[in-house]
N, C-alpha and C positions, 0 to 999 in steps of 0.2 A: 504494500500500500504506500503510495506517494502523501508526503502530510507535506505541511506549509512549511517547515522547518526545509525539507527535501531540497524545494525550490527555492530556497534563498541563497544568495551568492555568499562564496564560503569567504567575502571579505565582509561579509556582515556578519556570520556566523561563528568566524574569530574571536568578537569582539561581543559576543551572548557572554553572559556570568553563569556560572552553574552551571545546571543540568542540560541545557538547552542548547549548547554550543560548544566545539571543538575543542575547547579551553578547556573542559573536564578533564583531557588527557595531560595536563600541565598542572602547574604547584599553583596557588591562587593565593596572593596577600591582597584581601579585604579590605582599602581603605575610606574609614568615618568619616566625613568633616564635622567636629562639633562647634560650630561656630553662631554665637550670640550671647545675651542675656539670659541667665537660667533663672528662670519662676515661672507659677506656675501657670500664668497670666496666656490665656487663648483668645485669638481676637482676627485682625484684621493684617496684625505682623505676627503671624504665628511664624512662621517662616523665620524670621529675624532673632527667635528665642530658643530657648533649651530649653525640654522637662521631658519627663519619663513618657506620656501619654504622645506628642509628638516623635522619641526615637527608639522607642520601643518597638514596633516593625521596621524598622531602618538596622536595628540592631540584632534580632533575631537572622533577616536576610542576609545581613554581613558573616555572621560567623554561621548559615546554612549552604556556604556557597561550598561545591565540591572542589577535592584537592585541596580543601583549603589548608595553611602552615602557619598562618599570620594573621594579625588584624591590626591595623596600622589608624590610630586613632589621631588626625590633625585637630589641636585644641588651638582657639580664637576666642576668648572668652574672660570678659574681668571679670566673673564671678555672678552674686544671685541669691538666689534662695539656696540655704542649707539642705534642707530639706529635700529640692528636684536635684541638689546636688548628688546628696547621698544615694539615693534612692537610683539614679543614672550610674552614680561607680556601682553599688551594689550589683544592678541587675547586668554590667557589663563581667564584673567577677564570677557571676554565675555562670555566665554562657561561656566565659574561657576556662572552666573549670570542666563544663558539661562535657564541651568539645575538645578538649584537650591542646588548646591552642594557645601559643605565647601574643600577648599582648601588650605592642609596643605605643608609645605616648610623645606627642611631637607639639614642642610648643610653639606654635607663630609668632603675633606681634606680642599676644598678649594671654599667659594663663597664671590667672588671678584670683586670690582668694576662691570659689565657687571651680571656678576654670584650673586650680591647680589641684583643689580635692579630686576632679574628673584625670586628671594627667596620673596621680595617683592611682587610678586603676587601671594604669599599664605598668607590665612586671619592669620594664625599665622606661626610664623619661629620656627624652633630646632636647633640645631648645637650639636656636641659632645664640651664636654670642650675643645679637643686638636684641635679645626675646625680654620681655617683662615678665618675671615669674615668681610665685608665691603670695605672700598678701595674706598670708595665714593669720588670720582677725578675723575678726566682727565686727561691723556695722549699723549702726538703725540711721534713718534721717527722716527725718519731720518739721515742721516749721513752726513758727509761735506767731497765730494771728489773733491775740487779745484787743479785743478793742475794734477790730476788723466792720463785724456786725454792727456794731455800735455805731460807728460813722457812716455807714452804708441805710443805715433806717431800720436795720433785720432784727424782727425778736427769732433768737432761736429757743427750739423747746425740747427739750432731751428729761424724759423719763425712764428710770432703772431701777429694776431690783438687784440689789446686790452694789457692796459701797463702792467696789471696786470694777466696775461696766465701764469709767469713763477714766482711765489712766491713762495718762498725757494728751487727752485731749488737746488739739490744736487752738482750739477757741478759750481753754482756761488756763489761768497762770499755773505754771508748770509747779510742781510738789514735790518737796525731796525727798520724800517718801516712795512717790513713783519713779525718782530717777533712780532710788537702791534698787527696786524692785527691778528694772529693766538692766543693772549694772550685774546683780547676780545672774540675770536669764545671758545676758551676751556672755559672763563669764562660764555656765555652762554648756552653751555650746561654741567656746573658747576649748574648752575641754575637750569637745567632744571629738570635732576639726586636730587637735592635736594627737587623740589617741590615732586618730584615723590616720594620719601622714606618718607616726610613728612604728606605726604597724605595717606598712607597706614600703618605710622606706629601711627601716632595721639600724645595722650599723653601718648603713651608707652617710647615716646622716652626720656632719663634720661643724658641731657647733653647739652651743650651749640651749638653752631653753629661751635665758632671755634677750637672745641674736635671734633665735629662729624663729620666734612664735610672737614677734612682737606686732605683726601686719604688715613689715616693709616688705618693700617690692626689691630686688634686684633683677639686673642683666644675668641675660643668661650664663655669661661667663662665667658671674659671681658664684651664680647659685650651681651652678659644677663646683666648683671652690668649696660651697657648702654641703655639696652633698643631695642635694635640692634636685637634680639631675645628674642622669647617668653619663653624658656626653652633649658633645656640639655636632651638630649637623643639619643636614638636610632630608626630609621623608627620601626625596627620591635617592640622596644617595648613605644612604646607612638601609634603606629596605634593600638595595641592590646589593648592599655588603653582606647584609644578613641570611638574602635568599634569592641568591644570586641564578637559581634556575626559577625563580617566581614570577609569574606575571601580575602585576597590581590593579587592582581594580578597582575602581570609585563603584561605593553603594549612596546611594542618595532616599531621600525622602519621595514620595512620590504627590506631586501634586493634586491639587480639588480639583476634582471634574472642572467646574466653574473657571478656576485659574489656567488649564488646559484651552479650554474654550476664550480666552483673554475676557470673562468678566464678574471678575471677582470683584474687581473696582465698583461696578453697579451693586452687585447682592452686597458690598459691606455696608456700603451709606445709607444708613436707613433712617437719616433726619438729623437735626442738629447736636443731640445726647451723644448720637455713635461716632458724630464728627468728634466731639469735645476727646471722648474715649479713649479714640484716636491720637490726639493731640496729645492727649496725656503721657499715653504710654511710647510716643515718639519721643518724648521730650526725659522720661524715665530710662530708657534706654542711650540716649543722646549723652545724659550724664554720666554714665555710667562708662562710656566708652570715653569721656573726655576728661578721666579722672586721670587718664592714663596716656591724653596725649594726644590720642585716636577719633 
C-alpha cells in the first residue's frame, strides 16, 4: 500500500522528527527553546511566557522523538513564578529519568532567577561568557497608591472576613507587620530555590552561601568561576562535541488553529478590558526583560 509518507520527496522526509521520517535511522538531540517570562498568566502572549500547561506537550514530544540521546534545552528567561518554575524542572526530570536521556542546559542572553532554576534541570549547564546567569533570590513588586482614590473622587469599598484578606494592599498604608509577614514567605522560598540549585549542582558548586544565594547576576564567565555552570559554549557546538553522530532537532510549540489561520489578533480583542489586559501584561513582561538590559 502507497500512504502519503510514500510520496513525499525524501528531502522533506529527512527532515520529519521521529517516527515519521528517515531520521529514525540516526541519533536524535531534541532541542527546547524555553524562552520568556514564566507565570502562570495565559492570555493573548501566551506564546511570549513559560509555565507547565503551555510546555508540557512540547516537552513530552521532545524526549518521544526516536533515536533519541539528548535533549538540549536553550534557556532565555529572567525568571517568574516559583512555582511554573518548579513544576517545568520537575516534570523535565521526570521525563529524562523515564527515558533514560542526559539533559543538557544552554544559557542565552539571559537565565535568571526562575530561568536558572529551569537551566538547573539539565544534568550539566553552558552559558556563553557574555550570558547573564543566576539571580538566585526572591522578589515581590507592588506599588503604594495611598491617597490615589482620594484625589480621583473614588470611594472604594472592600469587605472581609478574616483580618488578614487585605495584606499590603496597594491602596493602604503599608504595615510592618505585613512586610515581616511577606519577608518570612520570600525567605522561605529563598530556601527553597536554594535546596533546589544545591541538589543539582553538588560539589560543582565553588562559593560560599552568602556569594551565591544572594540574587546577583553574573556573566557567564563568572559563574563557570562559581560553579554556577558547567562550561562556555555554544548549543550548536558543544551538542556536536557531545554527539557528534547526532542530528538536532528543534521541537517547538504548536500553534492555535486561529494563529495558523493569521487571526488571532481579531478573537483576542474583545473590547476595551482585554485591550487594558493586554497592556498590562506587555508592560509586566517589558520589565522584566529590562531589569537585565534586554
Amino acid at each position: 500500500m502507497t500512504t502519503l509518507l510514500d510520496r513525499l520527496p525524501k528531502e522533506v522526509t529527512d527532515r520529519l522528527p521521529g517516527k515519521l521520517g528517515e531520521r529514525a535511522e540516526r541519533s536524535v538531540v531534541s532541542v527546547v527553546r524555553l524562552h520568556g517570562v514564566i507565570t502562570p498568566a495565559m492570555g493573548p502572549m501566551a506564546r511570549s511566557v513559560l509555565n507547565i500547561g503551555v510546555l508540557e506537550p512540547v516537552l513530552k514530544r521532545a524526549f518521544a522523538v526516536d533515536q533519541l540521546v539528548g535533549v538540549a534545552l536553550v534557556i532565555n528567561s529572567p525568571g517568574g513564578s516559583a512555582t511554573q518554575s518548579a513544576l517545568i524542572a520537575d516534570r523535565i526530570r521526570g521525563l529524562a529519568e523515564e527515558h533514560q536521556v542526559p539533559v543538557l542546559a544552554f544559557c542565552e542572553d539571559v537565565a535568571a532567577s526562575g530561568g536558572y532554576w529551569l537551566a538547573c534541570a539539565g544534568d550539566e549547564i553552558y552559558a556563553h561568557a557574555t550570558s547573564l546567569v543566576g539571580s538566585i533570590g526572591v522578589v515581590s513588586h507592588s506599588f503604594g497608591l495611598v491617597g490615589l482614590l482620594d484625589r480621583l473622587g473614588v470611594e472604594r469599598r472592600v469587605h472581609t472576613a478574616g483580618s488578614n484578606k487585605v495584606r499590603l494592599d496597594p491602596f493602604l498604608p503599608e504595615k510592618a507587620e505585613d512586610v515581616e509577614w511577606l519577608t518570612g514567605l520570600q525567605g522561605e522560598l529563598h530556601e527553597l530555590f536554594q535546596d533546589w540549585v544545591r541538589s543539582r549542582r553538588g560539589d560543582k558548586l565553588n562559593g560560599s552561601a552568602e556569594e551565591l544565594f544572594t540574587g546577583e547576576v553574573w556573566t557567564g564567565k563568572k559563574a563557570k568561576e562559581l560553579g554556577l555552570v558547567d562550561g562556555l559554549g555554544t548549543p550548536r557546538e558543544i551538542v556536536a562535541a557531545r554527539f557528534p553522530d547526532a542530528e538536532p532537532v528543534l521541537v517547538e510549540g504548536r500553534k492555535p488553529l486561529l494563529a495558523r489561520l493569521g487571526l488571532a489578533g481579531v478573537a483576542a480583542r474583545g473590547g476595551a478590558s482585554t485591550l487594558v489586559g493586554e497592556l498590562l501584561q506587555a508592560a509586566e513582561v517589558r520589565a522584566a526583560w529590562s531589569r537585565y538590559g534586554l
